[in-house]
N, C-alpha and C positions, 0 to 999 in steps of 0.2 A: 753142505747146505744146513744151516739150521733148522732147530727142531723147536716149534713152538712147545713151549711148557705152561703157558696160563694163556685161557680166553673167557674174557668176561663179556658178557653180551646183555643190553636192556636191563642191568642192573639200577634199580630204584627203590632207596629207603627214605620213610619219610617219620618223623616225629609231630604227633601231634596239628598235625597236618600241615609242617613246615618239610620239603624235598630237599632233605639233607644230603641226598645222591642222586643224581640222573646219569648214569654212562653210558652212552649206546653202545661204545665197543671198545674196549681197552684188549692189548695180548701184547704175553713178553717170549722172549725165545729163552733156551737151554742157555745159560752162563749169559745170562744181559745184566747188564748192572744200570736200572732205572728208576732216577731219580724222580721223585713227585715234589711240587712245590705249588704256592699259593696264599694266598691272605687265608689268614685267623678266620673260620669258619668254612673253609673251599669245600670242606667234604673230607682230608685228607685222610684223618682217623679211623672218621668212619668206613669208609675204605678200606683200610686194614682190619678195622674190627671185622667185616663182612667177611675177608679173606681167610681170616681166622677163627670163625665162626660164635665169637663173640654177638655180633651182631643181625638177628636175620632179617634178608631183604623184602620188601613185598612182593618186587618181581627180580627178574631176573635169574642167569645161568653164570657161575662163575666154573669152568671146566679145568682141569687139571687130568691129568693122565687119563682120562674118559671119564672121568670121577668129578660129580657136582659140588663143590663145597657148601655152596648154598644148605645142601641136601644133607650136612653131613655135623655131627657134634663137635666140639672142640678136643676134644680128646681124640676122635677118629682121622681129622684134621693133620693132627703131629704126627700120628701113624703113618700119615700119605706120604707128608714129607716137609711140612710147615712148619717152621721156628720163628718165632718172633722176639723180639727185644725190644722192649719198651724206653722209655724217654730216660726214666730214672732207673740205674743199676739197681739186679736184686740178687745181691749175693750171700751167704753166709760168711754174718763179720768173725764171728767166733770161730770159725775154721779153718785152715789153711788155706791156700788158693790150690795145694795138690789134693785135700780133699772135696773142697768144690767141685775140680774139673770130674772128679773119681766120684760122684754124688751123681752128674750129667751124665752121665757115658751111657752111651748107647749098648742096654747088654740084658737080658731078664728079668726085669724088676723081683720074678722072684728068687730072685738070688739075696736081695737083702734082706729076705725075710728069717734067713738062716745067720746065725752067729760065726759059721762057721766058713764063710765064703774067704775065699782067697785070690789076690789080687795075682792074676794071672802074667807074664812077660811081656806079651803082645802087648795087652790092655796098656800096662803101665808105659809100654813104649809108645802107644797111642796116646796116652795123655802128656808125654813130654813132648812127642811131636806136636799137639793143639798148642801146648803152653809157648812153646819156641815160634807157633806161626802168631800167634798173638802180643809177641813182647815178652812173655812174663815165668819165661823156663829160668831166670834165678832166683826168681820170687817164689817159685814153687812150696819153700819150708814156711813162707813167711804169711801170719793170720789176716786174712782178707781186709779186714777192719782197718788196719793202717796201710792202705795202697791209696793212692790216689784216684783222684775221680775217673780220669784219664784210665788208669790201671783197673778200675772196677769196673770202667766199660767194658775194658777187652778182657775180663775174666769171665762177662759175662755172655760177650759173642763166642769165645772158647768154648763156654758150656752149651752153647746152642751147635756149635760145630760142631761137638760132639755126638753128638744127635744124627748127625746124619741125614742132616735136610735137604731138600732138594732144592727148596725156596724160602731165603729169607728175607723175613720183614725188620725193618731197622730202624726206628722210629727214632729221628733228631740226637745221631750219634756224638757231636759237637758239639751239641750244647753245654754248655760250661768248661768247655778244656780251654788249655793254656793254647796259646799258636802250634807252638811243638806237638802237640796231642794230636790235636786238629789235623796236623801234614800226615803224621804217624797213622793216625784212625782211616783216614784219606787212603794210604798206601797200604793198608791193612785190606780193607772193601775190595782195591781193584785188585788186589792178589787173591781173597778170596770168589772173584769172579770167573777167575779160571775152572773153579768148580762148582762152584753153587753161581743159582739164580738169584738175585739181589732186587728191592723193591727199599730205596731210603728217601725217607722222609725227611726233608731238612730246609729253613729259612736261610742260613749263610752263603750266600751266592759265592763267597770266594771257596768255598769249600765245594760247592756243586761242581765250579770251574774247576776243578784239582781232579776231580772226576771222570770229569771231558767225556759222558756216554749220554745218549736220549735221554731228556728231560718231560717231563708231562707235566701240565698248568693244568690246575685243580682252580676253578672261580664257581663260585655258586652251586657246588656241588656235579660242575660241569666241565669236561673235558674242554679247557680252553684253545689248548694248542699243544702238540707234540715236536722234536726233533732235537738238533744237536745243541749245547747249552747259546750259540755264537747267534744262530736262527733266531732263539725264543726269545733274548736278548732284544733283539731288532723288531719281535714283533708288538707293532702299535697297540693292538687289544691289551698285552702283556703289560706296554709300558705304562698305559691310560689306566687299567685296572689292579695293578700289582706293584711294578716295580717303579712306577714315579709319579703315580695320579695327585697332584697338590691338593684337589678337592674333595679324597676319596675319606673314607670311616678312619674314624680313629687306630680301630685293629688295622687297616689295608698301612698305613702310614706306620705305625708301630714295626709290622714286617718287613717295610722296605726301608726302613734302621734299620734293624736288625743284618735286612741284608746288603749292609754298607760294609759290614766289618764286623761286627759285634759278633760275639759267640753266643749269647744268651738265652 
């Protein structure tokens, strides 16, 4: 039986007195890999910023292992077990991608405070193990700066693995990769869902399909509809509001390009 690993209850953040989030109840279980999607403003962001404590809510309980994130600093946050990954890769271009990964690793920070630390067996067999699950174990010697976008993504979910998170946030992994990238990053996610819990954000509908796990519609900051991608697909609210409204906001039309095909 599965073990839920996130419950978010009556969470609402508001700007300026626009309700950038209402979610009566969202929760995900141990190793789910779920998709959030939406037009240009649904909330989606801010959503992760909350979970990551970027952002604090007015109300609301985001639960994690008995542990409130609401309640808790961005720092204390990663301690739990939260990695996130933002839209745009952020790697160190001047350094290898084997010292990147060796930069991430989950291990005493005050270890690098001494000149003297030494890269231990295990460790290094843990970073080629990260590097081999993400692509990029023969790129290892090679300076991050010249890897492709494609490749700068996954050296930077590497660095997050390394980490040892429980839950990651993965914010619009495809945006900008070639097709190949796109299938690769795809089948990167559902292998890493065998161990971690996964929360991506993403507009490319053929990319969500490639997925094939629970999807959640984000509209107005509100839980439009949840289930499997084929469900959400068919549903009316979705299609009227998201995925085919002719009369809708410029942004709602812009996303539903986007998610014709386009990577962008």
């Amino acid at each position: 039986m599965s073990k839920r690993i996130l419950a978010v209850e009556e969470l609402m953040v508001s700007f300026d007195g626009f309700k950038a989030l209402d979610i009566a109840y969202f929760e995900l279980e141990e190793k789910e890999l779920r998709v959030v999607i939406g037009p240009n403003g649904a909330g989606k962001t801010t959503f992760m910023d909350v979970l990551c404590g970027k952002t604090k809510p007015q109300t609301g309980t985001a639960m994690m292992d008995g542990r409130d994130l609401v309640k808790m600093n961005e720092q204390q946050i990663v301690e739990l077990g939260v990695g996130r990954k933002f839209q745009t890769p952020s790697v160190f271009g001047s350094l290898s991608v084997f010292d990147n990964l060796l930069l991430a690793f989950k291990t005493d920070r005050k270890v690098w405070r001494s000149l003297f630390y030494t890269l231990t067996p295990p460790a290094k067999a843990r970073i080629e193990e990260v590097a081999e699950t993400v692509g990029l174990k023969d790129a290892l010697p090679m300076q991050a700066a010249y890897l492709s976008h494609g490749q700068k993504q996954w050296l930077e979910i590497g660095m997050l693995i390394l980490q040892d998170p429980k839950l990651l946030l993965i914010d619009e992994p495809a945006a900008g990769m070639t097709d190949e990238e796109t299938a690769k990053t795809g089948r990167l996610l559902l292998e890493l869902a065998n161990k971690h819990s996964i929360i991506v954000i993403e507009h490319d509908m053929e990319f969500v399909k490639q997925l094939a796990r629970k999807v959640t519609v984000l509209c107005e900051g509100k839980i439009l509809t949840e289930g499997p991608i084929e469900k959400v697909q068919e549903d009316p609210q979705v299609i009227e509001r998201y995925l085919g409204r002719s009369h809708g906001t410029r942004a709602e039309k812009a996303v539903a390009l986007a998610g014709s095909g386009s990577h962008g």
